[in-house]
N, C-alpha and C positions, 0 to 999 in steps of 0.2 A: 425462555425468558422474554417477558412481553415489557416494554420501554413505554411509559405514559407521555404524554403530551409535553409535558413541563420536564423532563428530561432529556427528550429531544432536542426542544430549544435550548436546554444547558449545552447538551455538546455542541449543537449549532454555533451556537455563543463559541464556544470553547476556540474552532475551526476559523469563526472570522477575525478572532482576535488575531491570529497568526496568521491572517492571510497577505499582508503585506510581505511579513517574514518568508513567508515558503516562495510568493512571486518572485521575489528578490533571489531566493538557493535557484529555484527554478533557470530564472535569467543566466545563473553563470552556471549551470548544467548546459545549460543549449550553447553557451558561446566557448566553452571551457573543454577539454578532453574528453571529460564524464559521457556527453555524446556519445561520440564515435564509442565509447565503451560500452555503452549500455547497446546502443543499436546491435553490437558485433555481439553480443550476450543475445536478445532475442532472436536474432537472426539465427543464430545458429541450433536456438530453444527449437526454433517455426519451421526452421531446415528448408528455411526459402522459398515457401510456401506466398503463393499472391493472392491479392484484392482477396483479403478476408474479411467479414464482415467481424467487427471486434467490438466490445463492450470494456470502456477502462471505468474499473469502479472507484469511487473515491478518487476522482483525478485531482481535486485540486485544482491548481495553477494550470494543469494541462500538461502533463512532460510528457508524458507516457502515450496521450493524445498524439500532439505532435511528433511526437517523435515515429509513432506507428501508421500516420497519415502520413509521413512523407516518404515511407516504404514503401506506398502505395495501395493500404490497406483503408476500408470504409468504416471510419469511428463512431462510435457513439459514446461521448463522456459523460460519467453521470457525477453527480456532487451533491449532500446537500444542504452543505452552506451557502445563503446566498453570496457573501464575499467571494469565496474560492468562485464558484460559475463565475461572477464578470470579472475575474484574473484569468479564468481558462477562456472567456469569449475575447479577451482582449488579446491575449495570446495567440489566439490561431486566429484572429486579423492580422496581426500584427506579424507573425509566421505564412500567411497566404495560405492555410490548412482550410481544409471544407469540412468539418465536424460537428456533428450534431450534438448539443452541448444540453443537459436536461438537469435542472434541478429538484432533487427528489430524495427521500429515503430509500435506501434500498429496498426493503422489505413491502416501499408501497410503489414501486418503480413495476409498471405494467407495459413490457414493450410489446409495440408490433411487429418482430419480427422474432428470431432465432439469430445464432451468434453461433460460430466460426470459433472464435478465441475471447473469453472471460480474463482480462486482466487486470490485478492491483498492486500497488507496494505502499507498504507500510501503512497499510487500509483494515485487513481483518483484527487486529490486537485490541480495534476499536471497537468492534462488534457485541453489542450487547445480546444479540442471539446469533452467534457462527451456525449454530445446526440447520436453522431456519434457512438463511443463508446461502449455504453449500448445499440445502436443495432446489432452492429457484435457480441456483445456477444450474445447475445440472437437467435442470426443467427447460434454461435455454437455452442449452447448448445443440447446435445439431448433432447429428449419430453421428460418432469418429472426432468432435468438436474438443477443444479442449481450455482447462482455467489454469494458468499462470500466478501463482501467488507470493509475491517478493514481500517475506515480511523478518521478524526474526523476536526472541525472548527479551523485549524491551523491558519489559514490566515484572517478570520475575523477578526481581531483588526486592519488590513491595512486600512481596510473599513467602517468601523464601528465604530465611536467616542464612542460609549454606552462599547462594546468590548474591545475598544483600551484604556482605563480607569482600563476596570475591570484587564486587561493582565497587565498593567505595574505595577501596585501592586502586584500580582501575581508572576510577574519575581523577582523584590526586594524580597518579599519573598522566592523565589526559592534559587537565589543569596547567601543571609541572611545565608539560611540552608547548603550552599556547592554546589549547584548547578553552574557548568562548561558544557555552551555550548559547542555541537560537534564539530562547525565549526568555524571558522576566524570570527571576526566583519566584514569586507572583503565581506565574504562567505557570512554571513549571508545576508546584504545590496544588494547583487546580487540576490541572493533568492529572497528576498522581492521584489524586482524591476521585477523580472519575477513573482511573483506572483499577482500583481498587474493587469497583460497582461492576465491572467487568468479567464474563469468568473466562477469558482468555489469559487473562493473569496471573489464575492459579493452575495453571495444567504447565507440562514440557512440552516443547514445540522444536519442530512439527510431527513426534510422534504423534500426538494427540490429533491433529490436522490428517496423517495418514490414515489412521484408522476409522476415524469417522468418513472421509470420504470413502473410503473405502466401503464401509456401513452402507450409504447412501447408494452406491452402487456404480461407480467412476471404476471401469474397467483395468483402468492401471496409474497408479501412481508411484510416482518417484520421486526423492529429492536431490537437488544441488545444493551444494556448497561450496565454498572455497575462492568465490568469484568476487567478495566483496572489498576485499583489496585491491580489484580494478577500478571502484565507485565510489571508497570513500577516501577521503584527506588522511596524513599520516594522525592526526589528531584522533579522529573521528576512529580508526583501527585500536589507537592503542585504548581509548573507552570501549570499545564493544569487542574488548580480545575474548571475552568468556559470555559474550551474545553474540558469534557472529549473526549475518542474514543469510537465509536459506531461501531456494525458489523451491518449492512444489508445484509439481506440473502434474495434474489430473487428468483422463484423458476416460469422454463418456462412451 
């Protein structure tokens, strides 16, 4: 699926709108528990592996940046809203991180070098071509290198009457318990409608993610589950009890 000019900039659009929003989740990720959780999750993904050279796709605000530059690993974030890059350059000033911060599309992101560790969260659901995609990675990876993918079936209920049942009971209960979406009803309705345009939306994940990289030719993959009641609010659990997030870990 090939993305025209004028839809790029929609999602673009889409990314700056919320870039205040995510800076903000961000900020109380780094100063809040969520940290030390999430670290103690890739740590033990990387099995304590050093000074990797890493590629964080879709970083955003930079979490995942900083957080894998002060493991001591050599980042490269890419993004390509312009808002999110100066949340993630201001961020790792403002964190004392040395990360090479690039704004770019994925698909036209040309680096100079090879990558160690490929990682994103809640970055590929956005992908208007995953197949494409999960080949440049695996194009940059070194031999034995590997991609980390933290995302989960956000968007199935769009597409899926079975899903779109089980989610709106789910949200009321979220609701119920205090649960306050990130973004504008607005917001959210524009989401939705780009997600839609998406074909990440209509497949199950990550079986669909297995097998294609699998396809491509990622010598072993696996997934995780079950971690995500370490990362989110009780809120945040009881809306996505029937999407948890899953990691796959591909490994070239």
């Amino acid at each position: 699926m090939t993305v025209s000019k004028e839809q790029q900039k929609e999602h673009q659009a889409y990314w700056d709108k919320g870039a205040d929003i995510y800076d903000g989740i961000v900020e109380n990720e780094i100063m809040n528990e969520s940290y030390g959780k999430w670290e103690a999750i890739i740590s033990k993904l990387l099995k304590d592996k050093k000074e990797l050279k890493v590629l964080d796709v879709g970083t955003g605000p930079c979490f995942f940046g900083i957080l894998l530059s002060r493991m001591g690993h050599h980042v490269t974030a890419i993004d390509s809203s312009p808002e999110m890059i100066q949340k993630a350059q201001k961020n790792a000033e403002k964190y004392d991180c040395t990360i090479n911060i690039i704004q770019t599309d994925i698909l036209e992101f040309a680096p100079l070098q090879t990558f160690d560790l490929i990682i994103s969260r809640n970055v590929t659901w956005f992908l208007p071509n995953p197949v494409g995609v999960y080949q440049k990675w695996h194009e940059w990876l070194n031999e034995d290198g590997e991609t980390i993918i933290f995302d989960g079936n956000w968007n199935l209920f769009l597409t899926d009457p079975k899903e779109a049942a089980l989610f709106n009971i789910a949200q009321k209960e979220a609701i119920t318990a205090g649960y306050v979406p990130y973004r504008t009803e607005e917001e959210i309705s524009e989401g939705d409608q780009i997600a839609l345009t998406l074909p990440l939306s209509y497949v199950k994940r990550p079986a669909w993610d297995v097998d294609m990289l699998t396809y491509i030719g990622f010598q072993s993959v696996t997934v995780l589950q079950g971690f995500d009641s370490a990362v989110h609010s009780e809120t945040e659990q009881i809306l996505n009890q029937h999407r948890p997030m899953f990691a796959i870990i591909a490994v070239k």
